[in-house]
C-alpha positions in Angstrom: -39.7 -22.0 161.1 -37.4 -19.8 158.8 -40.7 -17.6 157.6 -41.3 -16.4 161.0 -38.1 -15.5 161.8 -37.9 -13.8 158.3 -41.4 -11.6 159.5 -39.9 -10.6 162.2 -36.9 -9.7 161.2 -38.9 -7.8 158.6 -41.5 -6.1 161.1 -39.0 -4.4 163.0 -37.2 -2.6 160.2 -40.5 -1.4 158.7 -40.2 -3.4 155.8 -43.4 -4.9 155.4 -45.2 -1.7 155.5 -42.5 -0.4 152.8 -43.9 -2.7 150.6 -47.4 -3.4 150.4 -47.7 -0.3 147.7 -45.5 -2.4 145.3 -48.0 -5.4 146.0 -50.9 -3.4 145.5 -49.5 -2.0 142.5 -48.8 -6.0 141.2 -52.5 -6.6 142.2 -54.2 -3.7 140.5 -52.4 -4.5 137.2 -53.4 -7.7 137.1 -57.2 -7.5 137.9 -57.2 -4.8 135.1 -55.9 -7.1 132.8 -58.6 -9.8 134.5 -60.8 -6.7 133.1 -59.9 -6.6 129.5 -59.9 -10.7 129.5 -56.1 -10.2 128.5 -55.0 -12.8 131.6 -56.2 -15.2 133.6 -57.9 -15.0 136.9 -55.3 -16.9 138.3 -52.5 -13.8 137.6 -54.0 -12.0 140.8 -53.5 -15.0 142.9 -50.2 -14.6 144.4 -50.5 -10.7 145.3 -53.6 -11.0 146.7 -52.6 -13.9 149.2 -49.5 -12.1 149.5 -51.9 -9.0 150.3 -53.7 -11.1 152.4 -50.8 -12.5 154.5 -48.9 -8.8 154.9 -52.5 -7.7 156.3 -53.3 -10.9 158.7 -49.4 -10.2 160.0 -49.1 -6.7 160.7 -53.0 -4.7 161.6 -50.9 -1.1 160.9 -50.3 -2.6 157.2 -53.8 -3.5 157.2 -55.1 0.1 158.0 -52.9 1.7 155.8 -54.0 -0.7 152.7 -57.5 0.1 153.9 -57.5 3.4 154.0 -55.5 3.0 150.5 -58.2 0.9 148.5 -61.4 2.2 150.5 -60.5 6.4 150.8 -62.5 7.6 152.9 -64.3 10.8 150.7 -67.3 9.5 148.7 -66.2 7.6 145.8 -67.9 5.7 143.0 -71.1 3.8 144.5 -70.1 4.6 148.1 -72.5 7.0 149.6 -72.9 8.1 153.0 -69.4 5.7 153.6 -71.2 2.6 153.1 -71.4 0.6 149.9 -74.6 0.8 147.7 -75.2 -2.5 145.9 -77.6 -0.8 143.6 -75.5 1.2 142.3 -72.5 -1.4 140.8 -73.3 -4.1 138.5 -70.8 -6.7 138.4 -72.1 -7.3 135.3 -70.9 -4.6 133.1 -67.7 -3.9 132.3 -66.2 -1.1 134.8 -64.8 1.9 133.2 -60.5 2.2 132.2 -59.8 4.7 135.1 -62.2 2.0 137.7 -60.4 2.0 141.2 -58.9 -1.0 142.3 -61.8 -1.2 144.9 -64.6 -2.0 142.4 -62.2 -4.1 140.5 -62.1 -6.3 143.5 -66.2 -6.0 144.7 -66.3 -7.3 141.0 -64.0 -10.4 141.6 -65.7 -11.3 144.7 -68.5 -12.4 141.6 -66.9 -14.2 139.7 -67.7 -17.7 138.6 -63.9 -18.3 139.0 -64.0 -20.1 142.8 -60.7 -19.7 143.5 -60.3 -16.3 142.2 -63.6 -15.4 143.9 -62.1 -16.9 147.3 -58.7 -15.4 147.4 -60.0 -12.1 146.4 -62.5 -12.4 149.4 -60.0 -13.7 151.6 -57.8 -10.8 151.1 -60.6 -8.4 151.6 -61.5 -9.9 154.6 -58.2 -9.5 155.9 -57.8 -5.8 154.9 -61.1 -5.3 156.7 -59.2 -6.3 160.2 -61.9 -9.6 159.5 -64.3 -7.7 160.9 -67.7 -8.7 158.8 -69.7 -5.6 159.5 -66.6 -3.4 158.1 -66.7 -6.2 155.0 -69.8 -5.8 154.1 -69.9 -1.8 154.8 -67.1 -1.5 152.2 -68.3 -4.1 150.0 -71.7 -4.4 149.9 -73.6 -7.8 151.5 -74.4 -8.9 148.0 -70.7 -8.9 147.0 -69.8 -9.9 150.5 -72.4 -13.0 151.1 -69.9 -15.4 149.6 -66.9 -14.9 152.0 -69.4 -14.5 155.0 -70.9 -18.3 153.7 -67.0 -19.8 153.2 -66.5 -18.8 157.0 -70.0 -19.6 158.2 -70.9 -15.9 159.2 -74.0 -15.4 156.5 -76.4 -16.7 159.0 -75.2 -14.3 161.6 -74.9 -11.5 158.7 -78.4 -11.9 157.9 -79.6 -11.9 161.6 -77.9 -8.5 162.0 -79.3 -7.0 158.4 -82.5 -8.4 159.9 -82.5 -6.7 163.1 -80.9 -3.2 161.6 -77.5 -3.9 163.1 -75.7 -3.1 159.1 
């Protein structure tokens, strides 16, 4: 398979983790313009599976866009480092200087499936697909979507239930 070989060759000369920056960069211009309805959902498509795919194939690059998109000082509604769902409305329009965190909590609302999906998919990814870290960062509202795609809401609820989140 040419793509594998391509990864690895990639891998071991650092270059995957060189560019992940560039592909967040493609990724946070694009949900910004998903913002000011001046593109399509589908424009953040490809960096976010490409995000997704750079994160599923190498955990370092994961961490590093982790750290990147959910720094770890208090920011915006994150207080005592987990995510308070009362304090973000998807429903309003988030502010010109928003991070490119809460533009993506916000896509993981939208009535956009496959928009909604890849967003979530990515996320999951960055999140080592760990669904407690998921829904730390991103709230179980926002998060209750992905967890249902992949059949985890049931045990998500079990554990919010039981005081595990």
């Amino acid at each position: 398979m040419p793509g594998a070989t391509f990864c690895a060759r990639s891998r071991r000369s650092g270059a995957v983790v060189a560019h992940w920056a560039a592909i967040l960069e493609l990724l946070f211009a694009a949900v910004r313009r998903i913002e000011r309805s001046e593109g399509s959902d589908n424009d953040a498509v490809l960096p976010c599976v490409a995000m997704q795919q750079l994160c599923e194939f190498d955990k370092e690059t994961a961490a590093q866009v982790k750290a990147h998109i959910f720094p770890s000082e208090v920011y915006g509604a994150m207080e005592g480092n987990k995510f308070d769902d009362n304090k973000f409305d998807p429903n309003k329009p988030l502010p010109e200087d928003a991070s490119i965190r809460l533009h993506l909590i916000k896509l993981l609302t939208s009535t956009d499936y496959t928009i909604k999906r890849v967003v979530g998919d990515c996320l999951f990814a960055i999140c080592a697909e760990d669904p407690r870290e998921m829904v730390r960062l991103c709230g179980l509202g926002s998060s209750a979507g992905v967890m249902q795609e992949k059949g985890m809401l049931a045990q998500m609820q079990q554990a919010q239930i039981v005081g595990d989140l």
